[in-house]
MDTraj code that builds the backbone (N, CA, C; nanometers):
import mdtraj as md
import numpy as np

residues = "UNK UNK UNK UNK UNK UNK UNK UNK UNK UNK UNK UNK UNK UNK UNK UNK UNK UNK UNK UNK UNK UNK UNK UNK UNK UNK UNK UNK UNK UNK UNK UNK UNK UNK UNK UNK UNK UNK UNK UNK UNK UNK UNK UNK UNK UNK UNK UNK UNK UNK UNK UNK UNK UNK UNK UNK UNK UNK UNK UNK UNK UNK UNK UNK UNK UNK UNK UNK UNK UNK UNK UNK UNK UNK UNK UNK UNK UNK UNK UNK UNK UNK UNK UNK UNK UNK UNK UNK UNK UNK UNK UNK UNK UNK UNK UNK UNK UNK UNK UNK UNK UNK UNK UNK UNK UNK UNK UNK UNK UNK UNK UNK UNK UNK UNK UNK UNK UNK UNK UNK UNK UNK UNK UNK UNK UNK UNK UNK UNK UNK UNK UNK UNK UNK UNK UNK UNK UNK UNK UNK UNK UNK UNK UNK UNK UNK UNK".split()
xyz = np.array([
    [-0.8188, -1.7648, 1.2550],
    [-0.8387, -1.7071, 1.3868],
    [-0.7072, -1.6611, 1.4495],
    [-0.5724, -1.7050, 1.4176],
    [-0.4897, -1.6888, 1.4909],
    [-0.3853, -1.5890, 1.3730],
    [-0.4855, -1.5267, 1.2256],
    [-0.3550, -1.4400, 1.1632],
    [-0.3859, -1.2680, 1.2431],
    [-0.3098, -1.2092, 1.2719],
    [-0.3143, -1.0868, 1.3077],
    [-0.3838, -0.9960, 1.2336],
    [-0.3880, -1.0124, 1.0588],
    [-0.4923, -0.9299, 0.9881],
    [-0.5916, -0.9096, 0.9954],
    [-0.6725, -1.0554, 1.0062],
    [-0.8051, -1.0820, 1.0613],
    [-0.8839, -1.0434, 1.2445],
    [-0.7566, -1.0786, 1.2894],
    [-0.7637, -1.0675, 1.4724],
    [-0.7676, -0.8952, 1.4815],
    [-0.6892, -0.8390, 1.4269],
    [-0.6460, -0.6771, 1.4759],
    [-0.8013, -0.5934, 1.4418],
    [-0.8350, -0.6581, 1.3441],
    [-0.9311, -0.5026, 1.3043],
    [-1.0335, -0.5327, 1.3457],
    [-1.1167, -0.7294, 1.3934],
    [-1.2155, -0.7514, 1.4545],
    [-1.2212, -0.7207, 1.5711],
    [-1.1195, -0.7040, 1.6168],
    [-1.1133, -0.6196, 1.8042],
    [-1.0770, -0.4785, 1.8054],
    [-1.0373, -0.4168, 1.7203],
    [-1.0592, -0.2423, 1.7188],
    [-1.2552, -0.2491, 1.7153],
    [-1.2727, -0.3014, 1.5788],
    [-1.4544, -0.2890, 1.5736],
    [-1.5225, -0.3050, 1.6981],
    [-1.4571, -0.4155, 1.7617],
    [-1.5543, -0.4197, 1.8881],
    [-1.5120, -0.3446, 2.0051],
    [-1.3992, -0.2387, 1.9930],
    [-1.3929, -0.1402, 2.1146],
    [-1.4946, -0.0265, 2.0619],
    [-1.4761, -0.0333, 1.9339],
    [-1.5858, 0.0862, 1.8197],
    [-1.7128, 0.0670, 1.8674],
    [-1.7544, -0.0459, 1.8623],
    [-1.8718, -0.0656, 1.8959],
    [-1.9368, -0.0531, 2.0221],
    [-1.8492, -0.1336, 2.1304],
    [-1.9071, -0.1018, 2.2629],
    [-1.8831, 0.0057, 2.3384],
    [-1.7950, 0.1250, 2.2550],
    [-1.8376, 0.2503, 2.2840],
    [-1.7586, 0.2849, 2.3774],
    [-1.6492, 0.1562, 2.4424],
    [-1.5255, 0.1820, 2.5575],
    [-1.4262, 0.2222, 2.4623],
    [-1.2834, 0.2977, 2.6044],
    [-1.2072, 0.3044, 2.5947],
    [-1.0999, 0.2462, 2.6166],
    [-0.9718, 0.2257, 2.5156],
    [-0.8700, 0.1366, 2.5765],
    [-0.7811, 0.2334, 2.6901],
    [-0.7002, 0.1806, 2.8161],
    [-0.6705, 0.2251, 2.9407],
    [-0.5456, 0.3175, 2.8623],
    [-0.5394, 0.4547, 2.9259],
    [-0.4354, 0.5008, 2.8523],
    [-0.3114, 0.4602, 2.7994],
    [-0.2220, 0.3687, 2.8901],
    [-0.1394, 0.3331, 2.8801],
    [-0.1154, 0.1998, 2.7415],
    [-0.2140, 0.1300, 2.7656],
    [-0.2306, 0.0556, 2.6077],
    [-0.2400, 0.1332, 2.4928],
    [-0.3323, 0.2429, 2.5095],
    [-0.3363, 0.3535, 2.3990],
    [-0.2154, 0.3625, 2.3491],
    [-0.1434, 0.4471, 2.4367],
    [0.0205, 0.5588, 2.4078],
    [0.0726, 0.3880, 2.3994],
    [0.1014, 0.2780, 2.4243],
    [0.1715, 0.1804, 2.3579],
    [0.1236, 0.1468, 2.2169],
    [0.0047, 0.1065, 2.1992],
    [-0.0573, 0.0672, 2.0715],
    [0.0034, 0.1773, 1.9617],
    [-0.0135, 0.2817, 2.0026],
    [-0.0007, 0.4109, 1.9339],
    [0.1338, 0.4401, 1.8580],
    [0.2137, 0.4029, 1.9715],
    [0.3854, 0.3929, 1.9485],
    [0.4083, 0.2862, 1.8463],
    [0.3785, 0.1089, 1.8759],
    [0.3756, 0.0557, 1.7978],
    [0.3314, 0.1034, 1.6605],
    [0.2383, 0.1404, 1.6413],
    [0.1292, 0.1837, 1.5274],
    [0.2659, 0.3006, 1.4318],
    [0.2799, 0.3751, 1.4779],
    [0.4212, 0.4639, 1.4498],
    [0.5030, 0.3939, 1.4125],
    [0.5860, 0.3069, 1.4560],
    [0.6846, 0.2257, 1.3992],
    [0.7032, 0.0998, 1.2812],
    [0.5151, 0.1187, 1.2479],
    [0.5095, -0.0523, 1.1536],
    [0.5557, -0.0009, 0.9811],
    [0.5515, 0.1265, 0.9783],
    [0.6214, 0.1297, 0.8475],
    [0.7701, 0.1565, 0.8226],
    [0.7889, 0.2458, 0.9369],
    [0.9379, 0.2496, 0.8918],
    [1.0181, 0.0852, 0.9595],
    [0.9487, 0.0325, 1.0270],
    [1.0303, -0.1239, 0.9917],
    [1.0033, -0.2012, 0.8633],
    [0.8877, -0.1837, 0.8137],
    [0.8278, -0.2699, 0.7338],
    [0.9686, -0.2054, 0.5977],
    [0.9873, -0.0683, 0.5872],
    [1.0828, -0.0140, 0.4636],
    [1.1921, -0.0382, 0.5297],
    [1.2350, -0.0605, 0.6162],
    [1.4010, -0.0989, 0.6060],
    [1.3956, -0.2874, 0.6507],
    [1.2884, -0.3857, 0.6729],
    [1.2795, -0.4997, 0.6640],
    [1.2834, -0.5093, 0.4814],
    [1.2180, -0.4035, 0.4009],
    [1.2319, -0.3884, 0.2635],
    [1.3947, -0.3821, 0.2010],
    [1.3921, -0.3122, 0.2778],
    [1.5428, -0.2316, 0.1984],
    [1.6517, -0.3760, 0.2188],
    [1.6407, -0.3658, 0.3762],
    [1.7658, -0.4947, 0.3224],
    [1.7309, -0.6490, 0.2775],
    [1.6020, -0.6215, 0.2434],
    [1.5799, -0.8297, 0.2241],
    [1.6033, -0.7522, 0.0047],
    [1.6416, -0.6400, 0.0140],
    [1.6607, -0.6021, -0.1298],
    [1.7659, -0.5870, -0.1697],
    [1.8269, -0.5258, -0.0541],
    [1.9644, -0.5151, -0.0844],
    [2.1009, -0.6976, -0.0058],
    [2.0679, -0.7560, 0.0347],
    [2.0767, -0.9002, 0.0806],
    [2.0367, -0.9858, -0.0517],
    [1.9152, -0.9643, -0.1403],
    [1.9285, -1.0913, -0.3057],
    [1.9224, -0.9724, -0.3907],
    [2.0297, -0.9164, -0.3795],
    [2.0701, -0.8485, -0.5294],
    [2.0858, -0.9274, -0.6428],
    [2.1886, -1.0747, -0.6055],
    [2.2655, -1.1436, -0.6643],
    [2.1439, -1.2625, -0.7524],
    [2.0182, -1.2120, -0.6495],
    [1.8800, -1.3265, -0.7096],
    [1.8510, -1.2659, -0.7880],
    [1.8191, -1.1436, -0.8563],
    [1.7851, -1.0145, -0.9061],
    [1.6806, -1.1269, -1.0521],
    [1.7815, -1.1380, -1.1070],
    [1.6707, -1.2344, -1.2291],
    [1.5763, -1.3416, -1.2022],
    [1.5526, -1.3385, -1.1129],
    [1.4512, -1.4498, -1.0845],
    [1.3242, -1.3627, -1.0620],
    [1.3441, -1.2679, -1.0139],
    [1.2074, -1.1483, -0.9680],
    [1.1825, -1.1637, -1.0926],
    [1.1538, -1.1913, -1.2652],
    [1.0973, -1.1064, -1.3949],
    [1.0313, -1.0108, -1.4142],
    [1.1381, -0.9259, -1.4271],
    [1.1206, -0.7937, -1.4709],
    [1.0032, -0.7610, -1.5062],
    [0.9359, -0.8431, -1.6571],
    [0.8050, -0.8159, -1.6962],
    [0.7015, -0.8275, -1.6151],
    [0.7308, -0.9085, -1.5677],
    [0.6016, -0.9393, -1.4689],
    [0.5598, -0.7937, -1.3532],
    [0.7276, -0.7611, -1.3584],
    [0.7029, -0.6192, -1.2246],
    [0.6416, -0.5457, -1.3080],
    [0.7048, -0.5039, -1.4212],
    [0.6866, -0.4055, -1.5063],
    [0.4950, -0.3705, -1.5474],
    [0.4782, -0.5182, -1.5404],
    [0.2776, -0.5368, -1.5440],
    [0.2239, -0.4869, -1.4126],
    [0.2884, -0.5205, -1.3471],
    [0.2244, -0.4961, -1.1490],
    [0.2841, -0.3770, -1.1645],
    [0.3600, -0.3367, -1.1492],
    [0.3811, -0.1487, -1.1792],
    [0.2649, -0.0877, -1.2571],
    [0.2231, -0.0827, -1.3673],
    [0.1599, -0.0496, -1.5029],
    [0.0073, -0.0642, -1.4519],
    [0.0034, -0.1756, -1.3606],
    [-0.1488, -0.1900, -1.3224],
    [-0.1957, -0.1083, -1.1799],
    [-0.0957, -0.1013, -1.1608],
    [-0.0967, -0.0120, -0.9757],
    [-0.0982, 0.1161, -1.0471],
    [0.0005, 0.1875, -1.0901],
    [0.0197, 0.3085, -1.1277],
    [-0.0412, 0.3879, -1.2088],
    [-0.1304, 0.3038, -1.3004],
    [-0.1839, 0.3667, -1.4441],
    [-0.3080, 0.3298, -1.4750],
    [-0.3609, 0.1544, -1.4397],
    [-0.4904, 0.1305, -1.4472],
    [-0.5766, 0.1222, -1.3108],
    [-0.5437, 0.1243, -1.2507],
    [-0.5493, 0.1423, -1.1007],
    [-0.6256, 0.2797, -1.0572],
    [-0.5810, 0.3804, -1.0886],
    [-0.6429, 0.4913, -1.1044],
    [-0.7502, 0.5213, -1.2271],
    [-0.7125, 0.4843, -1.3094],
    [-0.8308, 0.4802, -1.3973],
    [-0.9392, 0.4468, -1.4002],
    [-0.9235, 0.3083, -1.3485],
    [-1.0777, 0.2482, -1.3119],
    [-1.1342, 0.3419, -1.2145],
    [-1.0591, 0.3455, -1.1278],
    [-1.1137, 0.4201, -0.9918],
    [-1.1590, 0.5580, -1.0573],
    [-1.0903, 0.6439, -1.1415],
    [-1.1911, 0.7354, -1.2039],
    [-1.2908, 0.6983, -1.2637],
    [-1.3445, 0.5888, -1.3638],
    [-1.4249, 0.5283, -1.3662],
    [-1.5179, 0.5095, -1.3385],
    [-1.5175, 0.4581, -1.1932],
    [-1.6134, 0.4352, -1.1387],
    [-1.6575, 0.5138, -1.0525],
    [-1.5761, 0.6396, -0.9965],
    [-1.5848, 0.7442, -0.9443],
    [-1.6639, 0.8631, -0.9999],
    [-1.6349, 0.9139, -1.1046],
    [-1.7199, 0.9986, -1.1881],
    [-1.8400, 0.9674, -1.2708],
    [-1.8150, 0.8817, -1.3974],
    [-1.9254, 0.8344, -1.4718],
    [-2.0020, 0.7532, -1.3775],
    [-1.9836, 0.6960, -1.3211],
    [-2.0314, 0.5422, -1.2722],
    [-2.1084, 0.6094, -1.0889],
    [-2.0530, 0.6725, -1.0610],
    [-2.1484, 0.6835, -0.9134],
    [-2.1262, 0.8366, -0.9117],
    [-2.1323, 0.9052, -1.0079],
    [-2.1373, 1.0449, -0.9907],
    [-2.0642, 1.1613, -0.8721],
    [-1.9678, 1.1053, -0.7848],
    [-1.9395, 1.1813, -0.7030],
    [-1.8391, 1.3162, -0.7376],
    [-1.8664, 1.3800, -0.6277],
    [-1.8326, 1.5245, -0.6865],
    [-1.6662, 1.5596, -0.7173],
    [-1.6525, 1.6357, -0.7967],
    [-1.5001, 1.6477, -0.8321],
    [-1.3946, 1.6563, -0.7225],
    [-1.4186, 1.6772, -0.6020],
    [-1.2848, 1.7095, -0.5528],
    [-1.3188, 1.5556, -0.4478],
    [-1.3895, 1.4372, -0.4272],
    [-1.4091, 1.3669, -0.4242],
    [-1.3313, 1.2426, -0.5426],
    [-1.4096, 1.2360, -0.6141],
    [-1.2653, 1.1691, -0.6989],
    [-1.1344, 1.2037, -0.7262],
    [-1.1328, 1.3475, -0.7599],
    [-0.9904, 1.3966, -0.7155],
    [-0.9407, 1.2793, -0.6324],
    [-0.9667, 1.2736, -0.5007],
    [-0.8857, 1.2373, -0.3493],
    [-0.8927, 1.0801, -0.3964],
    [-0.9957, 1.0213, -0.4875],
    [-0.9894, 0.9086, -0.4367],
    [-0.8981, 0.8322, -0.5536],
    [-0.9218, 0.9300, -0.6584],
    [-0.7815, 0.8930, -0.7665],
    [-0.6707, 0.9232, -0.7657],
    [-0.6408, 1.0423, -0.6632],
    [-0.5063, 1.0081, -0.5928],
    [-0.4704, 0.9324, -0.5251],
    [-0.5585, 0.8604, -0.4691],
    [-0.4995, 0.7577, -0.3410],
    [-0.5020, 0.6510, -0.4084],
    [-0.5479, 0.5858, -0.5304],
    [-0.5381, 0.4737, -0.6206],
    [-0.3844, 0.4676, -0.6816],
    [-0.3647, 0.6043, -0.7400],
    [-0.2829, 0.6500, -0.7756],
    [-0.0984, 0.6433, -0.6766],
    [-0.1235, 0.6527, -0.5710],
    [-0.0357, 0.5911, -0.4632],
    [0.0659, 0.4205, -0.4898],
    [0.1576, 0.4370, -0.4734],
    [0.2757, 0.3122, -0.4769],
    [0.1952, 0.1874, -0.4172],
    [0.2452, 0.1021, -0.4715],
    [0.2248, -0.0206, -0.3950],
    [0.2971, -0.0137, -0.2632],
    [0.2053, -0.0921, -0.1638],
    [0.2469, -0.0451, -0.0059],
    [0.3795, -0.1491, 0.0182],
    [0.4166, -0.1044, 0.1513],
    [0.5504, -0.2263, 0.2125],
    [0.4422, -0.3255, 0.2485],
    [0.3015, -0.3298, 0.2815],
    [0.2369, -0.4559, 0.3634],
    [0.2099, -0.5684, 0.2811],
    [0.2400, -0.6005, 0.1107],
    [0.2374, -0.6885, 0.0305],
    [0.3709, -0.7698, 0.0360],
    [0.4871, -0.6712, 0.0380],
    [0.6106, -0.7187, 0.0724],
    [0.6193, -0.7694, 0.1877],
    [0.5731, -0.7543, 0.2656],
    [0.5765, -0.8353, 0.4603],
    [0.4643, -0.9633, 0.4298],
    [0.3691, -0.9754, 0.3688],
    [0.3176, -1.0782, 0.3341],
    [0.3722, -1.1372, 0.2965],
    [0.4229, -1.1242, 0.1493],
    [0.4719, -1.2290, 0.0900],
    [0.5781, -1.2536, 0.1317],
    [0.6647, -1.1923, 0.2659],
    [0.7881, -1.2644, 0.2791],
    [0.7378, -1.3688, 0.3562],
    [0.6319, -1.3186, 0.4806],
    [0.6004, -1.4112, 0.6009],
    [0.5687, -1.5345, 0.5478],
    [0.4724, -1.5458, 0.4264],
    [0.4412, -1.6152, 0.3725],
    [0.4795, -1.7344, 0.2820],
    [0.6155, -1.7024, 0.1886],
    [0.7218, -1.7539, 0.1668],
    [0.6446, -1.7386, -0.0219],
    [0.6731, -1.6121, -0.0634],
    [0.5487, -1.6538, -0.2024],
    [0.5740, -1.5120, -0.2696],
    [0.6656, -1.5393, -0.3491],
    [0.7537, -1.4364, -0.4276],
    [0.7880, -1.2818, -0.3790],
    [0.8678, -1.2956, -0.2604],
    [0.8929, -1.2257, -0.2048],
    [0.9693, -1.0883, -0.2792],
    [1.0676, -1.1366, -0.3486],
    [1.1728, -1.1316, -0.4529],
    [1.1015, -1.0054, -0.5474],
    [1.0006, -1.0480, -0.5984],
    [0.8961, -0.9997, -0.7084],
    [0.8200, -0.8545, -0.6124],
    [0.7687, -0.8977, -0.5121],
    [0.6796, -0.8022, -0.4659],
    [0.7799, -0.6876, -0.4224],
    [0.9014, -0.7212, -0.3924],
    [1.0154, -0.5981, -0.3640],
    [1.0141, -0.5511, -0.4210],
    [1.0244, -0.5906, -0.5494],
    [1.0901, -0.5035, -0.6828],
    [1.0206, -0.3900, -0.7669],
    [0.8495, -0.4747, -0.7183],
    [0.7082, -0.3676, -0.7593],
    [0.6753, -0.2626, -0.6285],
    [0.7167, -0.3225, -0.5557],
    [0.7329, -0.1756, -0.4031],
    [0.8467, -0.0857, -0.4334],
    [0.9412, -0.1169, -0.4784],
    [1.0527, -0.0001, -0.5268],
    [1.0519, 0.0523, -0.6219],
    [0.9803, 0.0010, -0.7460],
    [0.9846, 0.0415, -0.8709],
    [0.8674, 0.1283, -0.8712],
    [0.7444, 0.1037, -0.8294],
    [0.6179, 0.1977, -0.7990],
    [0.6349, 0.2830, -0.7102],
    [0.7429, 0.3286, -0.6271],
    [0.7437, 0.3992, -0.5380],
    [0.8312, 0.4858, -0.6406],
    [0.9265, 0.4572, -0.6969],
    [1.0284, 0.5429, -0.7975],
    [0.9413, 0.6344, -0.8886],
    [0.8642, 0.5373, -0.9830],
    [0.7827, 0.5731, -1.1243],
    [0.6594, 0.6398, -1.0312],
    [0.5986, 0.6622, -0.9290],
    [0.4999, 0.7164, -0.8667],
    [0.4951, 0.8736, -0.8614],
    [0.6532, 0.8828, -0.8072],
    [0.6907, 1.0562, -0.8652],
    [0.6337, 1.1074, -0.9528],
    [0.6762, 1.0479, -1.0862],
    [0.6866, 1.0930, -1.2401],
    [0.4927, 1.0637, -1.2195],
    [0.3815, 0.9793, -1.1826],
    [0.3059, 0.9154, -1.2646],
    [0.2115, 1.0708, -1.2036],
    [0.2258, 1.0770, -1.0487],
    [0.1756, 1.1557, -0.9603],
    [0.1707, 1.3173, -0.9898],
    [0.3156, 1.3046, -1.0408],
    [0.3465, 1.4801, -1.0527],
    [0.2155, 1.4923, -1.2106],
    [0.2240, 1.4045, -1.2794],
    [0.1501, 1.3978, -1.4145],
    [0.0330, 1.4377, -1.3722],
    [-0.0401, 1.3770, -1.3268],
    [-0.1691, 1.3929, -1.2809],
    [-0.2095, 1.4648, -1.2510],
    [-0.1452, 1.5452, -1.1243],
    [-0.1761, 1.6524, -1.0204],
    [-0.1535, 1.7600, -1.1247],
    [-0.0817, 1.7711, -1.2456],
    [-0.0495, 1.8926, -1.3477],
    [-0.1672, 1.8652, -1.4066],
    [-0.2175, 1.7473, -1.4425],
    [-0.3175, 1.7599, -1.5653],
    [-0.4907, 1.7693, -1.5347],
    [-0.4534, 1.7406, -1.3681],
    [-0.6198, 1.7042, -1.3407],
    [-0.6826, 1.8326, -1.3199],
    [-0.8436, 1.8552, -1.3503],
    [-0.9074, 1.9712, -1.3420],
    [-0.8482, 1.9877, -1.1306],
    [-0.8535, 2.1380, -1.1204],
    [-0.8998, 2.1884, -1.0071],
    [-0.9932, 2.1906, -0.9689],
])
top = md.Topology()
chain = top.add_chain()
for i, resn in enumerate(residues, 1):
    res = top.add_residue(resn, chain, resSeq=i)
    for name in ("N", "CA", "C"):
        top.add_atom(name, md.element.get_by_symbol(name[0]), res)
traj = md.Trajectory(xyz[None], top)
């Protein structure tokens, strides 16, 4: 009851629902906030990365290298998968939705697991490394997929 993940989106639903509006001024604040949670969340990234350089081997590599491989490559696959054969939706429909599978691992796994205290180290290393190899995996795709 008291984590913000759970609290935030059960009280958007219920402004959704009862059909009110929030007072402008909460809006244009919420809004502002809302604007600012990623580019803190990537430079709360950047330097808790650049601050345990010196930890660097304790993240295992392989392990990123699997969480990369599964975000970047099977990740989208399934989602074509189950997108085309599996529930028939129309091509430029999976298109969108195997690109967005296809997308880096986010900064909000890295803000978890720091808040959390639960391989913080590790989840950096698959937010930078999937954001790097995402270029290369993305540009692939978008060349090879039907129009």
């Amino acid at each position: 009851m008291k984590n913000p993940l759970l609290v935030a989106p059960a009280l958007g639903g219920l402004v959704m629902v009862s059909g009110g509006h929030l007072p402008g001024p909460v809006h244009a604040f919420l809004k502002l906030l809302g604007g600012a949670a990623s580019p803190c969340a990537l430079i709360a990234l950047g330097l808790f990365l650049a601050g345990n350089s010196a930890g660097a081997a304790s993240a295992r590599p392989s392990t990123a290298a699997i969480l990369v491989g599964l975000k970047l490559i099977a990740q989208p696959l399934v989602t074509w998968i189950i997108a085309a054969p599996v529930l028939h939706l129309p091509p430029a429909m999976t298109h969108i939705a195997v690109l967005l599978a296809a997308l880096p691992t986010g900064t909000g796994s890295f803000m978890l697991a720091e808040f959390y205290d639960r391989e913080a180290a590790l989840t950096g290393r698959v937010v930078l490394a999937s954001t790097v190899f995402s270029i290369a995996t993305i540009t692939l795709y978008l060349a090879f997929a039907p129009a």
